[in-house]
SEFISE-191710 format. One record per residue: residue in one letter; x, y, z of N, C-alpha, C in turn; chain. Coordinates in Angstrom, 2 decimals, always signed. Atoms other than C-alpha are relative to their C-alpha. Example, Ala and Ser with C-alpha at 12.3 -4.5 7.8 and 13.67 -1.06 7.14 Angstrom:
2
REC,A,+0.89,-1.19,+0.00,+12.30,-4.50,+7.80,+0.90,+1.20,+0.00,A
REC,S,-0.82,-1.19,-0.06,+13.67,-1.06,+7.14,-0.77,+1.09,+0.73,A
***
This chain:
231
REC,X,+0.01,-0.85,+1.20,+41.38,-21.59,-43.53,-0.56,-0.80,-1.18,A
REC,X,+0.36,+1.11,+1.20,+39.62,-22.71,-46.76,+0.88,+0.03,-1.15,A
REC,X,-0.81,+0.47,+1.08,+41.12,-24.07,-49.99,+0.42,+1.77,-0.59,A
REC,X,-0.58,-1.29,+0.81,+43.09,-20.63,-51.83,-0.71,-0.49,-1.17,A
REC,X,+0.37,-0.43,+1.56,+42.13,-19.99,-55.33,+1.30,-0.81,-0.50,A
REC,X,-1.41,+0.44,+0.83,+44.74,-22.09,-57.83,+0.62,+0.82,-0.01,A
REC,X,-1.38,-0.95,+0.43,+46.18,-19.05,-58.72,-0.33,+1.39,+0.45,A
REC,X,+0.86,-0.66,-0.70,+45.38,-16.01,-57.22,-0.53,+0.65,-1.07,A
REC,X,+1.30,-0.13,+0.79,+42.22,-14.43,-58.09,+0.49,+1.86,+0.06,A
REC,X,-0.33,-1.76,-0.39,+42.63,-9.98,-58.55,-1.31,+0.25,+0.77,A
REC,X,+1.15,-0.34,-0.57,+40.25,-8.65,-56.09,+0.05,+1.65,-0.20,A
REC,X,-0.57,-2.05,+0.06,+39.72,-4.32,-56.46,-1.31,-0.29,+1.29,A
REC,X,+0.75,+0.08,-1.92,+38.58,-3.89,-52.64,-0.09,+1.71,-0.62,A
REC,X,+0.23,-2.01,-0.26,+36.96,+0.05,-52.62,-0.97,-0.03,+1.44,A
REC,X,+0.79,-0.46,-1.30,+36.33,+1.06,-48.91,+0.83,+1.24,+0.33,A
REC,X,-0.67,-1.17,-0.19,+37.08,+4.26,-47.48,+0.34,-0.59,+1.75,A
REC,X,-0.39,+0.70,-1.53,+37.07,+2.53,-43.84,+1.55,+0.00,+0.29,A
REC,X,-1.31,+0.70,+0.41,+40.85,+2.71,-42.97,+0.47,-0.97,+0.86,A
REC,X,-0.04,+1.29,-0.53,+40.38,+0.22,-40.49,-0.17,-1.57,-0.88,A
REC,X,+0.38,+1.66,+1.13,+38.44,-2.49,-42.52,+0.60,+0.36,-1.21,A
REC,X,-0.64,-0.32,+1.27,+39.92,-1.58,-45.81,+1.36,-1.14,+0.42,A
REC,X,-1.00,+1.12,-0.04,+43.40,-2.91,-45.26,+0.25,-1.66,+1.00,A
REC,X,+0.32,+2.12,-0.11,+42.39,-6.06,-43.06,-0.68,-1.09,-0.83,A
REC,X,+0.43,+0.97,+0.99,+40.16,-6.91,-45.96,+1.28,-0.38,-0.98,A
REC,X,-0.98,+0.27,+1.00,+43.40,-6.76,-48.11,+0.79,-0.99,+0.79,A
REC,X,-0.68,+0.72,-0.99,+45.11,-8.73,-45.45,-0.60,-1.32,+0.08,A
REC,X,+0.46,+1.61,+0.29,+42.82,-11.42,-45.18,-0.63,-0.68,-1.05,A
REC,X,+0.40,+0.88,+1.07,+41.99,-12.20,-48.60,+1.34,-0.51,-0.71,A
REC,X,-1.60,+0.50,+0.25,+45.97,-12.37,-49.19,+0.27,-1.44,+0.87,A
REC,X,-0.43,+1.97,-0.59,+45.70,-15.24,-46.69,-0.98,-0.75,-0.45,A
REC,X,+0.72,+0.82,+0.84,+43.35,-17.02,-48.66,+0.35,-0.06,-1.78,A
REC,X,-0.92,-0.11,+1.73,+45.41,-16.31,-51.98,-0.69,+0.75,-0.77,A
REC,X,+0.40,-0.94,+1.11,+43.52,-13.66,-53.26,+1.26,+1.66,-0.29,A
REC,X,-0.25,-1.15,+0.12,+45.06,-10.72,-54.78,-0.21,+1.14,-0.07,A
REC,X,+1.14,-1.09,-0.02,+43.50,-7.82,-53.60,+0.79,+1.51,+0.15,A
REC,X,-0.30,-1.16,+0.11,+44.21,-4.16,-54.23,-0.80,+0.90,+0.68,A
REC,X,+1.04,-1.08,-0.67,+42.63,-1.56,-51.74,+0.05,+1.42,-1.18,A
REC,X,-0.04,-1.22,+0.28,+41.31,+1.98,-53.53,-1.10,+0.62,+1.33,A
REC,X,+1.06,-0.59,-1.16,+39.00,+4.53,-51.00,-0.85,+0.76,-0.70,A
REC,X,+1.41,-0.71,+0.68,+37.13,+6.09,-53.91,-0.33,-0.39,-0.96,A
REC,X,+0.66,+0.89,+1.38,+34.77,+5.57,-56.73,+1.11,+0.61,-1.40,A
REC,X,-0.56,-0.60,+1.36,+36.59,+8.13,-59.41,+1.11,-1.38,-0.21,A
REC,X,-0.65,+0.40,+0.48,+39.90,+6.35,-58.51,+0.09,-1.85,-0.53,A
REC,X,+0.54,+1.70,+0.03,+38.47,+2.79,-58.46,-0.15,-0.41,-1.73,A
REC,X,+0.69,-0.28,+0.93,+36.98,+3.60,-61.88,+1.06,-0.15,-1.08,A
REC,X,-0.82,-0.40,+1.17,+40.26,+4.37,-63.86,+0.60,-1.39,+0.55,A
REC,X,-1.34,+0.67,-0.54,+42.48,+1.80,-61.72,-0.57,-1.42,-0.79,A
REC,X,+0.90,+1.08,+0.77,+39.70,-0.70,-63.27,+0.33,-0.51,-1.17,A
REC,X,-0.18,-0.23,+1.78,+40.69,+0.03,-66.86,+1.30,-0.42,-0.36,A
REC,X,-1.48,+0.71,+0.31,+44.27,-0.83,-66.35,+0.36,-1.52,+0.54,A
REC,X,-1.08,+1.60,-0.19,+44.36,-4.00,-64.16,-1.43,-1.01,-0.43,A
REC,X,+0.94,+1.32,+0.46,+42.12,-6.98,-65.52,-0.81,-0.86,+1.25,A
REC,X,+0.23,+0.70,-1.36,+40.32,-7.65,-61.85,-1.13,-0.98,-0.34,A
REC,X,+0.93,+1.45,+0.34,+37.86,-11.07,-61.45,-0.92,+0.63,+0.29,A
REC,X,+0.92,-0.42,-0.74,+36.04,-9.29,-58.73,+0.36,+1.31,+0.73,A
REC,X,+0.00,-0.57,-1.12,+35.03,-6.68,-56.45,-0.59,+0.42,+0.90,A
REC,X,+0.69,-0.54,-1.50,+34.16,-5.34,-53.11,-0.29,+1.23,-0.25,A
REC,X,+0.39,-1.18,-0.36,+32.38,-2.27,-52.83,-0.83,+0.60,+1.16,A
REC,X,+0.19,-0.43,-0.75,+31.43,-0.46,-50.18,-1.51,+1.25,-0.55,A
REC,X,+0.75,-1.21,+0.59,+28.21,+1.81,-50.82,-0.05,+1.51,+0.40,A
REC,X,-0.41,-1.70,-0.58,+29.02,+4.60,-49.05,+1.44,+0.64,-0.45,A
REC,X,-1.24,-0.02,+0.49,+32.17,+5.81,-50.83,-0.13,+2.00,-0.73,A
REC,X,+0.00,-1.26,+0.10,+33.52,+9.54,-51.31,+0.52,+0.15,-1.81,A
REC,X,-0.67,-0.06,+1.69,+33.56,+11.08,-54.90,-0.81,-0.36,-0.51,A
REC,X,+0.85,+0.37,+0.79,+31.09,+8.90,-56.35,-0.64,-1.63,+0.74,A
REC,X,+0.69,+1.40,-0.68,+28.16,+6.26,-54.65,+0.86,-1.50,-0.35,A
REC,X,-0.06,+1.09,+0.04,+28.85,+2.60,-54.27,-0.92,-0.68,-1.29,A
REC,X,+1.36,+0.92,+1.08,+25.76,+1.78,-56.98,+0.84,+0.92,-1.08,A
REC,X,-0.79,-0.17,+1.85,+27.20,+4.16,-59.83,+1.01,-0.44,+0.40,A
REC,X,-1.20,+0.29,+0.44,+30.65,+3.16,-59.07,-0.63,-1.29,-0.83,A
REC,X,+0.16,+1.42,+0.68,+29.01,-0.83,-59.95,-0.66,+0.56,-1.03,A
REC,X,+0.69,-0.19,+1.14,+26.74,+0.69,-62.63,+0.97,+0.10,-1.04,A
REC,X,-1.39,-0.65,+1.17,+30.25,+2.22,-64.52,+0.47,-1.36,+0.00,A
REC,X,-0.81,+1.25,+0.35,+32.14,-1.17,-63.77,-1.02,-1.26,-0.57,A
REC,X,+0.68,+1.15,+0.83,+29.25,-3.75,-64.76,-0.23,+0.96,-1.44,A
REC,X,-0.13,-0.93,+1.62,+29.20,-1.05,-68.30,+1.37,-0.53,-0.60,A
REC,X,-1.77,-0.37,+0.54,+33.25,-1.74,-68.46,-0.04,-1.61,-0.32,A
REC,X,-0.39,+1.56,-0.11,+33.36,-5.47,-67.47,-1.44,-0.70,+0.47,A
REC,X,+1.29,+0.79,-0.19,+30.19,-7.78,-67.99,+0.34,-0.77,+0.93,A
REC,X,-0.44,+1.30,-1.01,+31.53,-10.42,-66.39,+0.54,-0.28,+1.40,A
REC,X,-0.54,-0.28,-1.21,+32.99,-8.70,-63.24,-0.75,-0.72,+1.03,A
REC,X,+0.37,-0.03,-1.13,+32.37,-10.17,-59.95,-0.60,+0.65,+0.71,A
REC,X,+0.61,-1.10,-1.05,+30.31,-7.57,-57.60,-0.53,-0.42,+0.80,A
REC,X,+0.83,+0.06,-1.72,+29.94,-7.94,-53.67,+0.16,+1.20,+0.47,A
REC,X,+0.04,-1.01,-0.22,+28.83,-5.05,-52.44,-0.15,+0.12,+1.78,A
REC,X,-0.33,+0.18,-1.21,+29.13,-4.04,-48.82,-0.68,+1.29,+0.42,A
REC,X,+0.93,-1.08,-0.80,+26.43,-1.89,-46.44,-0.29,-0.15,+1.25,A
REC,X,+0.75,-0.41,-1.37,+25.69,-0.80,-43.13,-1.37,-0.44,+0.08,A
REC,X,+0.99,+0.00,-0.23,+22.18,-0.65,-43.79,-0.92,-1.58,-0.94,A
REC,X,+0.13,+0.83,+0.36,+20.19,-3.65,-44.14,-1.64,+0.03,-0.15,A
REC,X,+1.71,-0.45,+0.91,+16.98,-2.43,-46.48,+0.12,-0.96,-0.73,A
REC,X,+0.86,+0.65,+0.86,+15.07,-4.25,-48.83,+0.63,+0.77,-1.10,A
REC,X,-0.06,-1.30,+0.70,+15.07,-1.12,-50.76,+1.66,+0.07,-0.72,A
REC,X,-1.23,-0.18,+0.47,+18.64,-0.90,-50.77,+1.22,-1.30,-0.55,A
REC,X,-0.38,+1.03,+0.43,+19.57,-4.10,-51.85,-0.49,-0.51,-1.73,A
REC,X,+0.50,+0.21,+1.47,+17.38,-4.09,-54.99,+0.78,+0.61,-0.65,A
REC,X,-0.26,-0.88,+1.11,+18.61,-1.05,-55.91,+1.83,-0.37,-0.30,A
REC,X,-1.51,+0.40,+0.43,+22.43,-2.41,-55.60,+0.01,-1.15,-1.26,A
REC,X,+0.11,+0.77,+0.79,+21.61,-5.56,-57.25,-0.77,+0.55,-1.93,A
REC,X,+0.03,-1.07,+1.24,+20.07,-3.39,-60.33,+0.91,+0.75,-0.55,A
REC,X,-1.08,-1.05,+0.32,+22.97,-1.28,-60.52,+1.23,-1.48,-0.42,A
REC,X,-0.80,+1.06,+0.74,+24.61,-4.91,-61.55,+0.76,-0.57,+0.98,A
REC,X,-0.72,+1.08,-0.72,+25.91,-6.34,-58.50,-0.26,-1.46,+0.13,A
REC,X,-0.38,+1.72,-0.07,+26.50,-10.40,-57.91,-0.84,-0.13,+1.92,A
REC,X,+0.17,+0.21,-1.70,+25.91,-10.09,-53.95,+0.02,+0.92,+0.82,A
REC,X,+0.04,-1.40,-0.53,+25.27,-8.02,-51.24,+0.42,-0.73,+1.24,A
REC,X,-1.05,-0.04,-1.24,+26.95,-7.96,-47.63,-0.53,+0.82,+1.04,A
REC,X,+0.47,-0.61,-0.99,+25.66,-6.74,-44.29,+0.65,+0.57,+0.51,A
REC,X,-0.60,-0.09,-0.96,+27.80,-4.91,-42.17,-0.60,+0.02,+1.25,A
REC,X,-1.10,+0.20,+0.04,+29.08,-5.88,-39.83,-0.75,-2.04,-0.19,A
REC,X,+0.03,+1.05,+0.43,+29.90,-9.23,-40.67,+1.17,-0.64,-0.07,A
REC,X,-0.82,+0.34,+0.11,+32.07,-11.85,-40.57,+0.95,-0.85,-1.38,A
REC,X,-0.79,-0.43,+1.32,+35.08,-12.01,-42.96,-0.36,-1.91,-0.03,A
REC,X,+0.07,+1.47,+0.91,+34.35,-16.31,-43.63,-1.38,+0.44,-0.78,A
REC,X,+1.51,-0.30,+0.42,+30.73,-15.08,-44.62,+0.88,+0.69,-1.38,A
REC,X,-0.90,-0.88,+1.19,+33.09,-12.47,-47.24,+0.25,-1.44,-0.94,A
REC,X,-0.66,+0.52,+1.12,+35.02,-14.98,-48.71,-0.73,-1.30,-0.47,A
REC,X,+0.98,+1.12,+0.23,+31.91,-18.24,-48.72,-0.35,+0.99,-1.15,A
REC,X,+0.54,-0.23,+1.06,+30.67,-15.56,-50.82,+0.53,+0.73,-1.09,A
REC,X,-1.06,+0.27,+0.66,+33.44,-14.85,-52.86,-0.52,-1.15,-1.15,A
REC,X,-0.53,+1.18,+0.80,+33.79,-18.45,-53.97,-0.88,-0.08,-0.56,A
REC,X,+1.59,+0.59,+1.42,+29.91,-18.89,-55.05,+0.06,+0.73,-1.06,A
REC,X,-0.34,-1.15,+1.15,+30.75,-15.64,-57.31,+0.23,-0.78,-1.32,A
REC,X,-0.81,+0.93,+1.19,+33.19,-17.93,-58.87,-0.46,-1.15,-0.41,A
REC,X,+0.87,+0.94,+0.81,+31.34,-20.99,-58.86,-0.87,+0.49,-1.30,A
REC,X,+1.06,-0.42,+1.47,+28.52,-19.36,-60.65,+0.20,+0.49,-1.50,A
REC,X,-0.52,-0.38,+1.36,+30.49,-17.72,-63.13,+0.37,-1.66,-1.14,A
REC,X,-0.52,+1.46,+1.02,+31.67,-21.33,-64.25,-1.27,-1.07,-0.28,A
REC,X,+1.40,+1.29,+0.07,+28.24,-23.42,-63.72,-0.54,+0.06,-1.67,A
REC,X,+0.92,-0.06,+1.64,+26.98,-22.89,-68.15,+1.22,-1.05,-0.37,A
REC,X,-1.26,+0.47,+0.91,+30.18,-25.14,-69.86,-0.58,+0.25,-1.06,A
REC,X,+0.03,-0.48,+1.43,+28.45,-24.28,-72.91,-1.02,+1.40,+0.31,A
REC,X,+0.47,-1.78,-0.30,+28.28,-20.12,-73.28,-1.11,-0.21,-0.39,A
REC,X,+1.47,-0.49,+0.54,+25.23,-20.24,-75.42,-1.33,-1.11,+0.54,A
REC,X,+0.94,+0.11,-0.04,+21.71,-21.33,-74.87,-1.34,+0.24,-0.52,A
REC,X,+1.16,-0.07,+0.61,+18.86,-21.66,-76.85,-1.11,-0.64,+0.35,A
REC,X,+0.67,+0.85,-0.39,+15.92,-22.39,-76.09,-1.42,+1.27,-0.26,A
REC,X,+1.13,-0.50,+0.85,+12.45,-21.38,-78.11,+0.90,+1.04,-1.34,A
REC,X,-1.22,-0.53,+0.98,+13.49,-18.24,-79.72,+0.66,+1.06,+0.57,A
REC,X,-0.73,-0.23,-0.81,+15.66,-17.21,-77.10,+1.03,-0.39,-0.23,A
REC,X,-1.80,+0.40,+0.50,+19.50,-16.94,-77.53,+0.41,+0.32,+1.37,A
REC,X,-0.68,-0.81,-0.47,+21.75,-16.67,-74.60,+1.20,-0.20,+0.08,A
REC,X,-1.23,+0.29,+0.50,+24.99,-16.07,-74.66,+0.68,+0.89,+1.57,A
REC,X,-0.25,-0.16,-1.61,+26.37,-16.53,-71.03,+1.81,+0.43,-0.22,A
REC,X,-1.16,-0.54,-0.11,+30.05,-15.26,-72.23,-0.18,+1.47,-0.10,A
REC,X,-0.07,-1.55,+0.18,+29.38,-11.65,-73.40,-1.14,+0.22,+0.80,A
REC,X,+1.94,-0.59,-1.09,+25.86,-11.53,-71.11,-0.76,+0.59,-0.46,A
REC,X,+1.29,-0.67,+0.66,+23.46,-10.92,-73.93,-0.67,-1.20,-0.52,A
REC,X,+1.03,+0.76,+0.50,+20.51,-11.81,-74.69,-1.12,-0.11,-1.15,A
REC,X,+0.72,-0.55,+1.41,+18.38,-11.86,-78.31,-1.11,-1.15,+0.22,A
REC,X,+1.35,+0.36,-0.42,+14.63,-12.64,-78.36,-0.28,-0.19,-1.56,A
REC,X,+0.58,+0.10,+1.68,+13.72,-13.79,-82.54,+1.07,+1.04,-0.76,A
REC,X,-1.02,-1.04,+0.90,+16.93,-12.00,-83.42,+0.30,+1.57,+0.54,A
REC,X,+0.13,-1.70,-0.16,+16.31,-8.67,-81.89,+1.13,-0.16,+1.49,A
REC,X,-0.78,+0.05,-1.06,+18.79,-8.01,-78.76,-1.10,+0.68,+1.26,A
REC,X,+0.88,-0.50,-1.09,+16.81,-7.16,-75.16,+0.88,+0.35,+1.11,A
REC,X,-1.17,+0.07,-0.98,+18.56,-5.91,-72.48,-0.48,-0.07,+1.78,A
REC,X,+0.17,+0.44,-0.83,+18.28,-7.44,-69.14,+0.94,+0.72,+1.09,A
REC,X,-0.86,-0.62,-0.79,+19.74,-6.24,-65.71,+1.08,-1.28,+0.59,A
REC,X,-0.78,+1.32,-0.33,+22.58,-8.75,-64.64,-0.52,-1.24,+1.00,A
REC,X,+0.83,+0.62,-0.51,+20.15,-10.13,-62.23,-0.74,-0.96,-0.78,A
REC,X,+1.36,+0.26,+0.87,+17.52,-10.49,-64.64,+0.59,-1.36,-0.78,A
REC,X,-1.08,+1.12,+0.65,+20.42,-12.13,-66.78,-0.10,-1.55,+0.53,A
REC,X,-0.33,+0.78,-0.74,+21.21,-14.29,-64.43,-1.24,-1.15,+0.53,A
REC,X,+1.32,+0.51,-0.38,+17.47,-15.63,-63.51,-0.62,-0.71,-1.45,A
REC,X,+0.64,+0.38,+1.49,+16.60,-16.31,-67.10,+0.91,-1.34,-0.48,A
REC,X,-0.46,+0.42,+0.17,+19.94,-17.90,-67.47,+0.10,-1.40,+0.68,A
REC,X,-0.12,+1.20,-0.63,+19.31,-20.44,-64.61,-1.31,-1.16,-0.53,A
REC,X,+1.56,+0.47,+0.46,+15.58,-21.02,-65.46,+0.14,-0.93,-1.38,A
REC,X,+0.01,+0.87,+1.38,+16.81,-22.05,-69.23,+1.16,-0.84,-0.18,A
REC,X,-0.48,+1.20,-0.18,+19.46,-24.55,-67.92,-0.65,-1.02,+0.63,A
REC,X,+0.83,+1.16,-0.72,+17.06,-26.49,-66.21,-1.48,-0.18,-0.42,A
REC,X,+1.17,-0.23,+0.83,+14.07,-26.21,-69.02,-0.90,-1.25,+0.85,A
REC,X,+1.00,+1.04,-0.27,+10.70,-27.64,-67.93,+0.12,-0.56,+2.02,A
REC,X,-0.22,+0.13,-1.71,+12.01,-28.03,-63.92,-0.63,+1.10,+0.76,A
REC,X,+0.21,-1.28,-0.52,+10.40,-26.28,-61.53,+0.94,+0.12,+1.52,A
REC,X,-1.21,-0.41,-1.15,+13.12,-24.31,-58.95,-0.34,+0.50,+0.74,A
REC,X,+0.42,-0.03,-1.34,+12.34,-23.78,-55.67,+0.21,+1.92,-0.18,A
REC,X,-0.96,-0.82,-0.44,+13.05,-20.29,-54.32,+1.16,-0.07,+0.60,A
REC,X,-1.33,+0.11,-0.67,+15.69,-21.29,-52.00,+1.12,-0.04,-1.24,A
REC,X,-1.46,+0.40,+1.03,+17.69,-22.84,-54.97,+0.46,+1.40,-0.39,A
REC,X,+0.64,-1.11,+0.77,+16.58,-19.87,-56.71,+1.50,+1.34,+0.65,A
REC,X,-0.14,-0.95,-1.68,+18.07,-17.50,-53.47,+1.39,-0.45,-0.38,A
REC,X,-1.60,+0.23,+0.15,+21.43,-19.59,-53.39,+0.65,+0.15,-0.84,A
REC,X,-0.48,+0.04,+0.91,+22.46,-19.90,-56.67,+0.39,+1.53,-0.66,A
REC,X,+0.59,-1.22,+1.16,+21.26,-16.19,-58.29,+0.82,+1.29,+1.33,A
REC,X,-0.57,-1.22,-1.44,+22.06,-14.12,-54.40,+1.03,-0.48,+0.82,A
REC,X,-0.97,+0.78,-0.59,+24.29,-16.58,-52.81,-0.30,-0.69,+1.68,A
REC,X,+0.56,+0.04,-1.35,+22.10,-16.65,-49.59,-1.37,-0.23,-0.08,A
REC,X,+1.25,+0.33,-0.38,+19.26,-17.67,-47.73,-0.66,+1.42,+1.04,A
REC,X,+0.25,-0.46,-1.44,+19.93,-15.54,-44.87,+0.38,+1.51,-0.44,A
REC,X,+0.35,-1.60,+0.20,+19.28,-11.39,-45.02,-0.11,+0.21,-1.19,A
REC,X,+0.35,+0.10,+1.20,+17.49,-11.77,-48.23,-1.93,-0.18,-0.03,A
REC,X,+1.89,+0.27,-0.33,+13.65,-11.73,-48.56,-0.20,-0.56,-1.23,A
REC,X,+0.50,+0.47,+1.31,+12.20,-14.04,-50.59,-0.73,-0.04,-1.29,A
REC,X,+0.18,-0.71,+1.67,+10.29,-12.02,-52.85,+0.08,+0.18,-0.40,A
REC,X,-0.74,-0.72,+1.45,+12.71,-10.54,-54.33,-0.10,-0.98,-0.88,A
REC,X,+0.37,+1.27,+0.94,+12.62,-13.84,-56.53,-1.43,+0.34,-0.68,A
REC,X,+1.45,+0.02,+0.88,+8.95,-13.13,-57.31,-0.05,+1.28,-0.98,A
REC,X,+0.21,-1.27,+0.78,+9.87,-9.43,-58.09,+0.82,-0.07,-1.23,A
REC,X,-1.04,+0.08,+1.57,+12.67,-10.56,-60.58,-0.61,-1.07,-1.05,A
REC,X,+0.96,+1.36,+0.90,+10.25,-13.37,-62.05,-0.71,+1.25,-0.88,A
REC,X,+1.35,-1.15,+0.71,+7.82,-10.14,-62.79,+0.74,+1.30,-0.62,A
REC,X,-0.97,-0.59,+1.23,+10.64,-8.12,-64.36,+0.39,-0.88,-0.98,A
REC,X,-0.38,+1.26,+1.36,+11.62,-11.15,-66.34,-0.99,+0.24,-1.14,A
REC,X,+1.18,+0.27,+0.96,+8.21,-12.05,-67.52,-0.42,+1.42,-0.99,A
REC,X,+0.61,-0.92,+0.87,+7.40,-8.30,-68.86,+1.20,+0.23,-1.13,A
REC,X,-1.09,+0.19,+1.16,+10.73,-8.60,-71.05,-0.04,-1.07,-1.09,A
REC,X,-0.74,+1.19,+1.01,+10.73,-11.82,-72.88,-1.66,+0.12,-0.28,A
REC,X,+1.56,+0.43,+1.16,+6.43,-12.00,-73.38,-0.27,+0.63,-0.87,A
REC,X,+0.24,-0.88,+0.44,+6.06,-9.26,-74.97,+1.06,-0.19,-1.29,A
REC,X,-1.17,+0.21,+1.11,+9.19,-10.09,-77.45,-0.57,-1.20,-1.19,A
REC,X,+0.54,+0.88,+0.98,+7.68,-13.35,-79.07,+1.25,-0.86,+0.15,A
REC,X,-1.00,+1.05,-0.23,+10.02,-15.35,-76.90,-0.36,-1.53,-0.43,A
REC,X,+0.24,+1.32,-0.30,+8.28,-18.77,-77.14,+0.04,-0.74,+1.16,A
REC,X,-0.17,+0.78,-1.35,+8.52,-19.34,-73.44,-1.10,+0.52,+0.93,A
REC,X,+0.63,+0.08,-0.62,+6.11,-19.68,-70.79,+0.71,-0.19,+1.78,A
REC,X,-1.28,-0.19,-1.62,+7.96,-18.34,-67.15,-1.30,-0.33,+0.80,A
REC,X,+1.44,+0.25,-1.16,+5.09,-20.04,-64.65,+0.23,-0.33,+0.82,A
REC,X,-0.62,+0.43,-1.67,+5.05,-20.14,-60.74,-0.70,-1.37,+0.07,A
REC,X,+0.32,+1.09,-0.67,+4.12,-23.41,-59.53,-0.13,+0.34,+1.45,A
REC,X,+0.19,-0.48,-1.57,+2.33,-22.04,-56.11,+0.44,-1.05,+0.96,A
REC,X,+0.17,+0.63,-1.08,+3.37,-22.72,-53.02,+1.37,-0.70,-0.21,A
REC,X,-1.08,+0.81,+0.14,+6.77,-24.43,-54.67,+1.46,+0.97,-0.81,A
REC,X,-0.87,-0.52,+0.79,+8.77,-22.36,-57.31,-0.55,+0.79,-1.56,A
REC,X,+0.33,-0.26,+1.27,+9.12,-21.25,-61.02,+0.65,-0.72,-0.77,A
REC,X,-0.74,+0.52,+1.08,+9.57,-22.81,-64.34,+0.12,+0.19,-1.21,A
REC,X,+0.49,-0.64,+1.58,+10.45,-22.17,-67.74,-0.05,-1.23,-0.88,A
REC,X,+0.31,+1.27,+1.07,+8.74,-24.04,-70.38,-0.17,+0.63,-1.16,A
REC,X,+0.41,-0.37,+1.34,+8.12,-23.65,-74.35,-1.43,-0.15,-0.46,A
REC,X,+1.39,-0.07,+0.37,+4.98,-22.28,-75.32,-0.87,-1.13,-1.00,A
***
């Protein structure tokens, strides 16, 4: 079993499965998480508003209301939420569109529950990797506690991805980052992940911040990675 959480962590588990549903609550209790099963999006939605959860599991197939708006409503409620999302189907397609709708990670079914909770913990790593919230850098602000971002003062709004890609790129100014890193750090994986998505979130990046009068220069280094430098 791996190390528990210091203290336990709240997990909001939404599957309608009533098989997997309560063994996920079962085995993240033996790893010290505190996890609460719901089976739909409405009630997921309100139950959200009352308990203060780190993270959660979602399932995209869910009765009442999709797996992507349920995360669209909860990354609106709670910036900072955790989101691993959990699918049968293992598209391209349908992985963008989760990760757009503001999820952290995505999940194959079927799959095994150490794979769940490895990616769990990077959740939590990542949330802690900035020790200092803000970041400046040209005339770029970011501010990795509330998850906004201002371009010469003006506010821009990024998808938590996007966030998240900009945010790694301008802790490591002037480096250029592989994809893999890129892959582990930002998706949590190497493996059922295509590596372009990296190029496609480079080319959502870049049409947000050039166009603003960021002062930064987002450039691939072929054949190796991307880096951000000051114009």
């Amino acid at each position: 079993m791996a190390a528990a959480p210091d203290r336990p962590v709240p997990v909001l588990i939404v599957e309608d499965d009533v098989q997997l549903g309560p063994l996920l609550v079962r085995g993240l209790a033996e790893e010290g998480y505190d996890a609460e099963l719901l089976q739909d999006g409405p009630s997921a939605l309100i139950r959200s508003r009352a308990v203060d959860f780190s993270m959660a599991v979602l399932d995209v197939m869910l009765p009442g209301m999709s797996g992507f708006e349920l995360c669209r409503r909860l990354r609106g409620d709670h910036p900072a939420l955790g989101i691993l999302m959990l699918t049968a189907r293992d598209d391209v397609d349908d992985r963008v569109k989760g990760l757009d709708a503001g999820a952290d990670d995505y999940l194959v079914k079927p799959f095994a529950f150490a794979e769940l909770t490895a990616r769990l913990r990077a959740m939590r790593r990542r949330e802690g990797l900035a020790p200092n919230p803000r970041i400046e850098m040209g005339n770029v602000l970011i501010d990795s506690h509330d998850h906004t971002v201002e371009i010469a003062g003006a506010p821009v709004s990024l998808s938590p991805k996007e966030f998240a890609l900009l945010r790694l790129l301008a802790q490591n100014p002037g480096e250029v980052l592989a994809r893999e890193r890129i892959l582990i750090e930002i998706w949590g994986t190497v493996q059922h992940t295509d590596p372009n998505i990296v190029d496609q979130y480079v080319s959502y990046l870049r049409r947000k911040i050039d166009p603003a009068g960021s002062g930064l220069v987002l450039r691939t280094v072929r054949g190796v990675g991307f880096v951000l430098e000051q114009s």
